[in-house]
C-alpha positions in Angstrom: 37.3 61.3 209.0 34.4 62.8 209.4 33.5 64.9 213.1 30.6 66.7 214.2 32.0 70.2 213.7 33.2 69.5 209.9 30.6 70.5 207.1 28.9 67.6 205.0 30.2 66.1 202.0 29.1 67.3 199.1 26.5 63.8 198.1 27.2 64.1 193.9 30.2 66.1 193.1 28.7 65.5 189.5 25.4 67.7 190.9 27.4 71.0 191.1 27.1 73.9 189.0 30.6 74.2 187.6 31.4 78.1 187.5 34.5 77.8 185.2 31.7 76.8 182.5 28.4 78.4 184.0 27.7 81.9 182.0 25.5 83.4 183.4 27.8 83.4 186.5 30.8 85.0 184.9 27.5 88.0 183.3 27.1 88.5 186.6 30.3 89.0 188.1 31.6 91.2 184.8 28.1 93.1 185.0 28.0 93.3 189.3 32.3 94.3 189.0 31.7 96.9 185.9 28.4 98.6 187.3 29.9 98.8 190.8 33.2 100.4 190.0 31.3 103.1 187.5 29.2 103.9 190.3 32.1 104.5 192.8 33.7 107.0 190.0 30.6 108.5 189.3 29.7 109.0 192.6 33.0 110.1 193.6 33.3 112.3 190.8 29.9 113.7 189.7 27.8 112.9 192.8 25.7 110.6 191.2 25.2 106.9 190.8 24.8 104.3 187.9 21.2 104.4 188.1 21.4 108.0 187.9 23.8 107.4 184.7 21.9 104.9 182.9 18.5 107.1 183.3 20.5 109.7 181.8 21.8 107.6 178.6 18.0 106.9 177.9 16.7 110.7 178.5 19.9 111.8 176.2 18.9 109.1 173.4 14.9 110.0 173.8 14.8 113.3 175.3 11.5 111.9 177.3 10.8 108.9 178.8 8.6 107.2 181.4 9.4 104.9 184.8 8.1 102.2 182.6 10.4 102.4 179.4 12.9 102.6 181.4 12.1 99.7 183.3 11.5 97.7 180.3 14.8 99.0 178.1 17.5 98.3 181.3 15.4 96.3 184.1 15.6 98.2 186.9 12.6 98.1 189.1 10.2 100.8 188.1 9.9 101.6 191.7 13.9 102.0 191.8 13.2 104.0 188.8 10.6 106.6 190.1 13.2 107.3 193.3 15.6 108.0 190.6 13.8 110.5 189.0 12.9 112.3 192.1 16.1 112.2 192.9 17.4 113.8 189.4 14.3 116.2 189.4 15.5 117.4 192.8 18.9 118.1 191.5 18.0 119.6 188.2 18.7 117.0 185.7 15.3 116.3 184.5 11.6 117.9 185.3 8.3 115.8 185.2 6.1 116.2 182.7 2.4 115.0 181.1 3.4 112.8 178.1 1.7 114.4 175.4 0.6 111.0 173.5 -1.1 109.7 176.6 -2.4 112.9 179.0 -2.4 111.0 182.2 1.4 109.5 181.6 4.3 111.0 183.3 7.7 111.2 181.5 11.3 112.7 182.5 12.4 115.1 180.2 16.3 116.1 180.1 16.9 119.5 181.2 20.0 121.2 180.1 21.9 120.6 183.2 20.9 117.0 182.9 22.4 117.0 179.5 25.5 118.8 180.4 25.9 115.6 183.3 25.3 113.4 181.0 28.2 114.7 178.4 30.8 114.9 181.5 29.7 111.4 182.9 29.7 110.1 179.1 33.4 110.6 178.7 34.4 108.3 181.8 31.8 105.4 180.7 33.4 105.6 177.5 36.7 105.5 178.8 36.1 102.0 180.9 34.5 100.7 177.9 38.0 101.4 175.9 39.6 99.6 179.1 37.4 97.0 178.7 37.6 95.7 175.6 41.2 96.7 175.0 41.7 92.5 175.8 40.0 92.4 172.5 40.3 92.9 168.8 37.8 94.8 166.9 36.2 92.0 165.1 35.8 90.1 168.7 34.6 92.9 170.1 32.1 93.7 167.5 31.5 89.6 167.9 30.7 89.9 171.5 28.4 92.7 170.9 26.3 90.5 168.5 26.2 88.1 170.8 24.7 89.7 173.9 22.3 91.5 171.7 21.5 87.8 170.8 21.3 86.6 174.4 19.5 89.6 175.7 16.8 89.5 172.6 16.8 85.6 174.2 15.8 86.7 177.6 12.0 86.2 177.3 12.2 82.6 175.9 14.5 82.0 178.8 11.9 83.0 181.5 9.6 81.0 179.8 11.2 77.5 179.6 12.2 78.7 183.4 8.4 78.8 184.4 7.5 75.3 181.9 10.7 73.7 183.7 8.8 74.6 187.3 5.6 74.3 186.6 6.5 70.0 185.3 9.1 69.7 188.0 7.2 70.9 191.0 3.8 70.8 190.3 3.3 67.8 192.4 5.7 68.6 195.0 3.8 72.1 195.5 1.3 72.3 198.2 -2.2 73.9 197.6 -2.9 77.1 199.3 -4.1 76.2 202.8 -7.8 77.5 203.4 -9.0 79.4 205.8 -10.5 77.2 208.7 -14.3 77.8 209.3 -15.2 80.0 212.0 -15.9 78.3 215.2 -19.9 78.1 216.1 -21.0 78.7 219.8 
């Protein structure tokens, strides 16, 4: 019996998204869980977070690198980005310089204290990456790794059937911008 205080019913139970099946809702939730906890240890332990951490992977695989690579290589928002390498200039883990290939491009270059964080922080991450996969045998684990480079390499195709889904879907259902009404004449 429905009353006026109790929640709808649910119209189509057919219509919802079932999470035991849905991937990338369990992504999420392993990505969200494993990125959250790192940054609480690395926080806790270093004084630094995971965007700290993974700007630091990148600098210690390049040596250099600009806001926009490392926008592009882990998509973190390039303005998240550029407040994270303030921050790491400020404590000594990287210093700004003029990319030499393009004169008017700014890169992070790893300083040796940047390096030295990077090495202390490196055996944690590698740690809860043992824990991690310790559910798994070597040849799934190596399986899974294939995969998500699969999925991720997948990404773009993704957005794009996204925006061809929307675009046939809603296009009549989408209003035109309003104009602007005409000024009022004395």
């Amino acid at each position: 019996m429905k009353t006026s205080k109790s929640l709808p019913a649910v119209s189509d139970p057919l219509k919802q998204i079932d999470l035991d099946h849905y991937v990338p809702a369990y992504l999420t939730w392993t990505a969200n869980k494993l990125s959250r906890g790192a940054s609480q240890h690395y926080l806790k332990i270093f004084g630094v977070g995971i965007e700290t951490w993974r700007c630091l992977v990148l600098l210690a695989i390049e040596g250099s690198i600009s806001a926009q690579q490392v926008s592009r290589v882990i998509g973190m928002d390039k303005a998240s980005v550029s407040r994270c390498f303030k921050s790491m200039q400020e404590s000594g883990f990287i210093r700004i310089a003029l990319d030499p290939r393009d004169g008017r491009a700014r890169i992070a270059v790893l300083t040796t204290k940047g390096r030295a964080m990077h090495d202390q922080i490196r055996e944690v991450a590698l740690e809860r990456e043992r824990a991690f996969l310790e559910v798994l045998s070597a040849d799934e684990a190596e399986t899974l790794l294939v995969l998500l480079r699969r999925l991720h390499e997948n990404l773009p195709a993704v957005e794009t059937a996204t925006q061809r889904f929307v675009e046939q879907k809603y296009a009549k259902t989408r209003k035109p911008p309003r104009k602007p009404a005409p000024p009022e004449s004395d």
